[in-house]
Structures are given as C-alpha cells and as structure tokens.
N, C-alpha and C positions, 0 to 999 in steps of 0.2 A: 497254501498261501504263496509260495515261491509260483504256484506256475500263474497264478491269473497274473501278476505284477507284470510277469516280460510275454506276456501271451501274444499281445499287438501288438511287441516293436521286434519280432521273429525277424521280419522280413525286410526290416531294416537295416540290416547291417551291412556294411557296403564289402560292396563288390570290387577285386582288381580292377583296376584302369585297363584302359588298351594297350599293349604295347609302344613305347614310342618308335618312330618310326626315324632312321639313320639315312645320311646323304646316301649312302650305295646303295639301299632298299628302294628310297625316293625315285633315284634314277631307272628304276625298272616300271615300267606300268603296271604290269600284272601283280608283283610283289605288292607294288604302294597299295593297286585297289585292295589286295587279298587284307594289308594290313588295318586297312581302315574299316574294313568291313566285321560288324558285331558281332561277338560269340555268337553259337547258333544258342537259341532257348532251352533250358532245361524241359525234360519230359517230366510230365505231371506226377509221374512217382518218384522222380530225383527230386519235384519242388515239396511235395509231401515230407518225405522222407530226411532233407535238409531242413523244413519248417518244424518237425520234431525233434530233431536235435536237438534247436537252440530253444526250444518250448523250455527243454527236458536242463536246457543248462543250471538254472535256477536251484533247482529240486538236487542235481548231482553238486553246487558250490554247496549246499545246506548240508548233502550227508559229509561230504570233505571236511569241513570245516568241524563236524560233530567227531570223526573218525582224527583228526589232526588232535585235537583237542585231546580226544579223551587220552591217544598215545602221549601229548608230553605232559598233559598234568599226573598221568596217573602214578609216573615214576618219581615223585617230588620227594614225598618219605624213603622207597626204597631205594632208590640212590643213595642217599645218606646212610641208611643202614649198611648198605654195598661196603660200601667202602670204609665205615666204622671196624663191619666187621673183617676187612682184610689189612685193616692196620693193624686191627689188633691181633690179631693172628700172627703175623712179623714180630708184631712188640713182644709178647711172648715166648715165639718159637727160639727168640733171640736171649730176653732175660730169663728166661723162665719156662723151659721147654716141656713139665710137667703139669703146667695150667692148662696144655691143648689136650683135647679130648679126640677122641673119635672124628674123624673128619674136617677135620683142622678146626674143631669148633672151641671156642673160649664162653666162657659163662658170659651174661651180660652187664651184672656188677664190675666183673674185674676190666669191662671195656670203657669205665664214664673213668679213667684214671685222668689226670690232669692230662699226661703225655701225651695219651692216644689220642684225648678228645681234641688235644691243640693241635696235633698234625693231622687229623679229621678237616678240622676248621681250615687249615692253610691249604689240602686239595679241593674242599667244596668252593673255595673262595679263588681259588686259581681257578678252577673249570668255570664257574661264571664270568669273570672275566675274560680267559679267551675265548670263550665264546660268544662273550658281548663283541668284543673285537673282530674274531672273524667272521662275523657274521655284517660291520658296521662296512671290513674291509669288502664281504664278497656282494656287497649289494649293488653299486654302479657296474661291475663286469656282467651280474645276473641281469640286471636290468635291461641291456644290451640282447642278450639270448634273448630274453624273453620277446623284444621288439624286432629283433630279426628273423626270430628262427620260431619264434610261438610259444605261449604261457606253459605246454602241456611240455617243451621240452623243458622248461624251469622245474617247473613241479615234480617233474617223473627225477631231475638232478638232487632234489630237494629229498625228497622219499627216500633214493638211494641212499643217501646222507645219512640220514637220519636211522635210516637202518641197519646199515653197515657202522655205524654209532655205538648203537645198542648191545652190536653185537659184539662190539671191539670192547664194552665194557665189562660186558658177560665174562671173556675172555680173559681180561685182564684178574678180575678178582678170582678167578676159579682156580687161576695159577698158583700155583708157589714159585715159578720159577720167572715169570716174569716179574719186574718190580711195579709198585703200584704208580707208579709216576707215568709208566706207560697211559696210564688214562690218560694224559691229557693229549693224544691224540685225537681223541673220540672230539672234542670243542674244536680243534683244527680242520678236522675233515669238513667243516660249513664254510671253508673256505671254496672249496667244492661245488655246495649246492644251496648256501645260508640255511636259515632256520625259521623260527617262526614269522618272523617280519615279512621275508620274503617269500614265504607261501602266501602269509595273507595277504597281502600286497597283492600278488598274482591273484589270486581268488575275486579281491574286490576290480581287477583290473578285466577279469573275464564277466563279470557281472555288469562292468560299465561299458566292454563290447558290445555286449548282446540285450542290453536296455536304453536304448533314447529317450525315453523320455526321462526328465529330471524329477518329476514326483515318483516315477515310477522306482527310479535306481535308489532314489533315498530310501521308500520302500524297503526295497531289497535289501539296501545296508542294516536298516533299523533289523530286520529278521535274523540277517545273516549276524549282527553283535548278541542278539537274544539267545542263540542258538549258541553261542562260543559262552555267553553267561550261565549257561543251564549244565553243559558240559562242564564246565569247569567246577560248580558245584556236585556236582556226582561224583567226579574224577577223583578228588583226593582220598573220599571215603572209600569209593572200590578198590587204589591203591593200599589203602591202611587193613582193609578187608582182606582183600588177597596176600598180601605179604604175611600174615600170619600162618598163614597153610603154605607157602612154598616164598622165599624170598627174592627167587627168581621169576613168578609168576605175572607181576605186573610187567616184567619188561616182554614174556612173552605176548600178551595181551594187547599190550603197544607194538608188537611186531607184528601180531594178525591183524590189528588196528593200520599201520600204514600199509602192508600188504595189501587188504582190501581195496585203500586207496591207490593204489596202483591201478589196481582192478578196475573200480570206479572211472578213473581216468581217461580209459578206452572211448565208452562212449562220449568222448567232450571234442564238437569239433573246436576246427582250429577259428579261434572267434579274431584273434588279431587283424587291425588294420593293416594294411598293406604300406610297406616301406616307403616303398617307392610312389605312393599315392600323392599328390600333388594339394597343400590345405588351401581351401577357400580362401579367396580373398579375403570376405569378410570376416572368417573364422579369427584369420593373422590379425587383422585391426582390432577385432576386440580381445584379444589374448595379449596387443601389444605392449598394454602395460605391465603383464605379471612377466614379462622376458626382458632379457638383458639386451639391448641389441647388438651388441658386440657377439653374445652368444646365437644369432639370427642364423640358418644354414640355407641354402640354395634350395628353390621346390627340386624337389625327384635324388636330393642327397640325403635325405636322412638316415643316419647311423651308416651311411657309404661302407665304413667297416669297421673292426675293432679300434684302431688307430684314433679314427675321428669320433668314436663315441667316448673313449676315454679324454680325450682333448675335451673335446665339449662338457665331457664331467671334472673336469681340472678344473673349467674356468668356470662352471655350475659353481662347485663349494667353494671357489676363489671371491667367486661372489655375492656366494651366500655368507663368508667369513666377513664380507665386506657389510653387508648389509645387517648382520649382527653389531657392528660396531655401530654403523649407522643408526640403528634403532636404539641403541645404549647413547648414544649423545644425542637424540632428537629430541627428549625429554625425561623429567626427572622421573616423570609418571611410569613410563616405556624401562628406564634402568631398573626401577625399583619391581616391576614386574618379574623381566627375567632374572632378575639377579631372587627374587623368589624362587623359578622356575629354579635354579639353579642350586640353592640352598634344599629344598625340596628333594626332589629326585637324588640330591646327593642324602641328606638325612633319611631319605628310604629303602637304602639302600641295608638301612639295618634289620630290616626285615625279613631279608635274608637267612639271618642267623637263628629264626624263632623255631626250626623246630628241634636243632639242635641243643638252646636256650633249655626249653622243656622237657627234655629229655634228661638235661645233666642237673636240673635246678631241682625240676621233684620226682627225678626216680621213675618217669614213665619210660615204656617203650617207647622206639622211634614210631611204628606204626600206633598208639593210642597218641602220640602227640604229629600226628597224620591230620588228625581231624580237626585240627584247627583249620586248618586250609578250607576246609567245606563251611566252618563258619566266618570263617571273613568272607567268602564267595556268599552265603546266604546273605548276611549284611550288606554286600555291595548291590546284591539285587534291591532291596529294603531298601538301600540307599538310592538309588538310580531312579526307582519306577514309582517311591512316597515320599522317603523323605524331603527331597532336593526338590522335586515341583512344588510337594503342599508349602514347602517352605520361602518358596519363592510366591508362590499365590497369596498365602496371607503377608508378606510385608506390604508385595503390592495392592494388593484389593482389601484387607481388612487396615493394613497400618499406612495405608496412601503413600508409603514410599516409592519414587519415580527407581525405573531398572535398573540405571547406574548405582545408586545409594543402595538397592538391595543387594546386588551384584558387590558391591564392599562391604555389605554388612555381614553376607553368607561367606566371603572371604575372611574375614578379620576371626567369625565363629568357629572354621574350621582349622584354621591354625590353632587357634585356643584348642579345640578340643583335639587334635591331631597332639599336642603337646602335651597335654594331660591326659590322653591314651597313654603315649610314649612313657613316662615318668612312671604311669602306676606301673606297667611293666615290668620297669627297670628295679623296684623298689618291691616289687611281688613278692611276697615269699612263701605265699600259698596260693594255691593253685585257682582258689575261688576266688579271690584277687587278680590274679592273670586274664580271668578270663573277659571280663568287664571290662578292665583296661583295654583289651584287645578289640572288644565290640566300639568302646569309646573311639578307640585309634582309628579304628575302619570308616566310621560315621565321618570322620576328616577327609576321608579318601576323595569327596568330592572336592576339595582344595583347586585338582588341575582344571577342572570344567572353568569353574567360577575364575580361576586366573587367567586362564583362554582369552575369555571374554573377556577381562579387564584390559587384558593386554593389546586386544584389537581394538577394542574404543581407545585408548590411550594411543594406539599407533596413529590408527585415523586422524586422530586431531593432531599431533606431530607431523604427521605425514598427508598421507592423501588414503582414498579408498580403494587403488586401484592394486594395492602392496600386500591385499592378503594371504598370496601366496608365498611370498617372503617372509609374512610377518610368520605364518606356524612354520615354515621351513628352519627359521632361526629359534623358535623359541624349541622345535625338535631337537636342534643341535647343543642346543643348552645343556635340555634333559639328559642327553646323552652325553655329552664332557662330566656332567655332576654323576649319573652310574658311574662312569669308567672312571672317575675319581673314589667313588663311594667306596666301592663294590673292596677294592684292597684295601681301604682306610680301616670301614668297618668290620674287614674280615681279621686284622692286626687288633683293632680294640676287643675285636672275640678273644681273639688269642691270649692277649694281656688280662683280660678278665678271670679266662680257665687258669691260667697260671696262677694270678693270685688268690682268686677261689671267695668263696662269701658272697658279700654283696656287691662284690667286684664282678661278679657273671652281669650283674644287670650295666654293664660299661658302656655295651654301644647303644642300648637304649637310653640314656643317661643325656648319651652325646647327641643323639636325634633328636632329643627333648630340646636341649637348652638350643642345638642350630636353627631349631623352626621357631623358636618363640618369638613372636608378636613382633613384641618388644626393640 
C-alpha cells in the first residue's frame, strides 16, 4: 500500500536549478554558453535506478516509523523499573546494607516504601521534562540541517541520540559508582538530535518530498499514523514480556530496533528540495497569506546560513506568540477553545504517573502494570476507526444535528467522560475498578480532534480562512506550555500523594478530574 500511493509522482520531484550564472562568468562567452547549457540526461539505468529509489521511499518511511516506534514504546515500564530498582539499591545499601542480596538486588516489597517510590517519581518526572524541553529547544536548529543539509542527516543525528541514550542509561543504573542523577543526561543529549517529533516530522517531510500529489500524501499520512497505531499497541506488551526474563532486555531490543534503522536509512535518497531553488510565483501568492511578510526572504536565500535561519525562527515564534494572543482576543469562542487546549494537555499530564500509580496502589509488578499501555493503545484504535465516526454519523444522519452542533456535542461528551475516567481512577481502590475507569478516560482521548475543529471554525469567523496555519501552530504551542507546565505540577502531586499514602495516591488524578470538568 505504501508503493502504489507515490508510484506516479517518483519522477516528480524536482531537480536542482542551473547554476546561476556571476558577472565574471557572464564576461566570458565560452563559460556563459557552457553555463547555460543543460545537464547532460541521465542514462536509462541511472533513470531506472533513481525511479526505484524513491518507489521504494514509501515502503522504507513505513518500516522506520514501525522500528522507531517499537524502540521507544517498548521501554516505557522498564525504565521505570530501571531506576525504581537502582534507587533502591542506594536507599538500602545506605540505611540498611543487609536488605541487598546477591547482585545489588533488593526484594520488590521492600522497593514500593514511601521514600524510594517519591524519589522514583521526582527522576521519572525530571527526565520527561527535559526532555520535553530539549527536544522543544533542539527542533528549529534540526529543522535548519534537515533543509540544508538533507533529512537523512537529521535522522541518522536522531538514531545516534537516541542510542547513545539508551546506552548512557544502561550505564548509569548498572553503576554503583556513578550516581543516579547521572541519567539525566540521557534527555539532554536530544538537544543533539531531538526525539520523537523530529524524527517524525522528518519522516512525514520525506513522504511529502517524494508525493505531489495531495490525495496521494494524505494517503500516505493516513498509513503511515496506522502503522505508528499498531506498533505502539504491541510495544508495551513485548516490553512488559521481555523485562521479566532480563530487565535489560527491552532496551536491548530498542537498540537492534534503531540500529536496523540506521541500516534502513542507506537506502533513502536524498528527497530534499533544493535551497537554493527559486518558488514560483504563484506558489509565493497563494502561500501569501499563511507568512508573515515581515518574515518574506529573497529567492535563491533561503536558510543562506545558520545565522539567518535562526533570525527567521526568532521572528517565526515572535509571531507565532503574537498571533496566539491574537486569537485569545479575536473572540470569546477562539479564547475559550485554547484555553481548553491548554487546561487539557496540562490535566494529561497526569497520566504519566499511571504505571507507577499501579504498581504502588495494588501490589503489581512494574512489568504486569506494563500492560496497561497496550490497552489504552487498543481503545484508541476502537476509538479512532468506530467510535468517533459512528458517533458523528448518527448525530448527523439519524439526530439531524448540522456539524458544528455535533462537533460541540462530541466535545462537551468527552470531557464529561474524560472526567469521569479521571475520578474513578483516583478513587480506585481495586484494581477491577481501575480498569474501566481507564477504558472510560481513553474514550475522551478523542477531546483534541473535536477541539481542533472547534477551534478552526471559531477562528474562521473571528478571523479569515486564510490563518490556518497559525491557527494549529498556536493551538500546538498551547499544548505544549500546559505539558511543560503539567509534567512537574503532576509529578509533585505524585510525590505529595506517596508520602501521604491511602487515598492520597489517587492526588494527581483528583486534580485532572476536577481541571477538565465541564463546568
């Protein structure tokens, strides 16, 4: 299914320009003619051989993305174990040096103690954070390489990252002599190569290289999220699988995982337009209202150098910060949306803390409360491909509600149920209750879609239609101030919970309940 989508637009993908041609060159005849005159044509087995390539891109962004995938979901439970079990091994070796066994190991009772699991909670909660950050910080410099220098150097920067990651984690917990704080270099080195955003980013960016046409690429996108849907349902279960036979097992698994993608990479030409390529007239007029024209640059200077891409991305988020404010006073509609957005993505952030939550509430392993992960990924699938259409079909075709009305109908329902997931959580205190609540919570997952689209017809009529690249640029930037707000909120209401202990664990679900409600 990847190859038929870009099979026709192989041959489309443009080619460098001519050289331009300089007053000293001009002055010579021979030079001017030699410069004006056309590559010579490729032979029939360069065009062959070039037209398979980019056949074959499709098919190599599907396995990437499968192999990306499977390396960072699979680590989700045993990271958390990682490092449970080398706090607690310090916490021990320190109060209590006859609780270690055999290979610095500690039972797994005496590891759910308030202490460990609080300083547990305050690394897991730090490494999301910096790495939500450096990954927010290294994505206009990435962005740059990728457009000057070509996607496959991003990616191949991204791999290393992520590898030298993994392995800087291995490292730290195996120690006794390093201290565990050391990890949080492993979330700084994406300042290097970013993480998942800007692999996939790059991914859909060599996808929309090498496919012109517009049904075709959407195509491809719709495959290419199916394929990161399917992967991420398997992922957490074969992490929870593996880590009971070796607890370092899934990361190696993720290591032969991006290695391969390394591998993979070879064959992927270089699909990037050319810098220096000069856009159509036409192209600039109709692109002209989603740019700033202050931010306009000269044909044949783009991204001229590091210098001028970073300028140009100063006054990008300068005005993207400006045009979030804009949209917050262009109407009541427009404010009340992002400021959802925002309320949202910050109360999600509590979700973070679920399998540690599980773990300390009823006495599971970390890897048997692993597999929660695989069923919220099944319910998002359930949710994406039945629930969310059937439920938009019958308002509109059986209940004659017009799109807007169901589009607020399906919003107002999944907060309600998003909040009453959240709550039964919080108040769980058997595990057959947890689990419902959770299936409840995930069924709200569709919230961001349906506020998407509230958000853009609400701009539209405040605005114009020609701002929808502003309009998700700003409600993107939302999302992410409410994480990197959430992210250490909720990881302190973890903390404050484990310490006080009872019904106190369910704190940050509590507090994600009553920020999303309705009301």
């Amino acid at each position: 299914m990847f190859l038929s989508a870009c099979a026709d637009d192989a041959a489309t993908v443009p080619l460098p320009p001519p050289p331009h041609r300089s007053s000293s060159v001009s002055s010579a005849g021979s030079l001017a003619d030699s410069s004006d005159r056309p590559p010579p044509p490729l032979a029939p087995a360069q065009l062959r051989q070039q037209s398979l390539r980019f056949r074959l891109v499709p098919w190599v962004c599907g396995t990437l993305i499968a192999l990306l995938n499977l390396g960072s979901h699979i680590v989700a439970a045993p990271l958390v174990q990682l490092i449970e079990r080398s706090v607690c091994r310090d916490y021990y070796a320190t109060h209590k040096p006859g609780a270690v066994g055999p290979g610095d190991d500690v039972g797994d009772p005496l590891c759910k103690t308030s202490k460990v699991q609080a300083r547990v909670a305050y690394l897991v909660g730090m490494i999301s954070t910096f790495s939500l950050v450096s990954e927010v910080v290294s994505t206009l410099p990435l962005g740059y390489l990728s457009d000057k220098y070509g996607r496959k150097l991003v990616l191949y920067l991204n791999l290393s990252v992520a590898i030298t990651g993994y392995v800087w984690i291995l490292l730290v917990v195996s120690s006794s002599k390093l201290p565990i704080e050391a990890i949080f270099v492993a979330p700084f080195l994406r300042l290097l190569g970013g993480g998942a955003i800007v692999a996939t980013t790059n991914l859909f960016a060599i996808l929309a290289d090498t496919t012109g046409d517009e049904t075709h690429r959407t195509k491809q996108f719709g495959y290419f999220q199916s394929v990161s849907q399917v992967i991420q349902l398997l992922s957490p279960a074969i992490g929870s699988i593996t880590m009971t036979k070796n607890l370092s097992l899934p990361f190696w698994i993720a290591l032969v995982a991006f290695s391969l993608s390394l591998l993979t990479l070879a064959v992927f030409p270089d699909t990037r337009i050319t810098v220096d390529q000069e856009p159509s007239s036409s192209c600039s007029e109709e692109t002209e209202p989603l740019l700033h024209r202050a931010d306009r640059r000269p044909p044949g200077k783009m991204h001229s150098s590091f210098k001028d891409h970073m300028t140009h991305a100063y006054r990008r988020t300068r005005n993207e910060l400006r045009d979030v404010k804009l949209l917050f006073s262009s109407s009541k509609n427009v404010s009340l949306c992002l400021a959802i957005f925002l309320v949202t993505s910050l109360a999600g952030s509590a979700y973070g803390t679920i399998i540690q939550y599980i773990s300390l509430r009823y006495g599971w392993t970390l890897a048997e409360a692993g597999y929660i992960y695989t069923i919220k990924a099944a319910c998002n699938i359930i949710l994406y491909t039945a629930v969310i259409p059937l439920s938009l079909d019958f308002l509109v075709k059986k209940r004659a509600y017009s799109r807007p009305f169901a589009n607020i109908w399906t919003t107002k329902a999944s907060l309600v149920v998003h909040c009453v997931g959240m709550l039964g959580v919080a108040v769980s205190i058997k595990i057959w209750v947890l689990i419902p609540s959770l299936v409840i919570y995930t069924l709200g997952s569709g919230l961001g879609l349906f506020m998407l689209s509230l958000l853009t017809s609400a701009a539209f009529e405040a605005i114009d239609t020609s701002h929808t690249a502003r309009i998700y640029s700003a409600s993107g930037l939302v999302e992410a101030i409410g994480s990197l707000v959430g992210i250490p909120l909720f990881t302190a209401l973890w903390t404050a919970g484990i310490n006080a202990g009872g019904l106190a664990l369910g704190l940050p679900f509590f507090v994600s309940s009553v920020s999303s409600d309705p009301d």
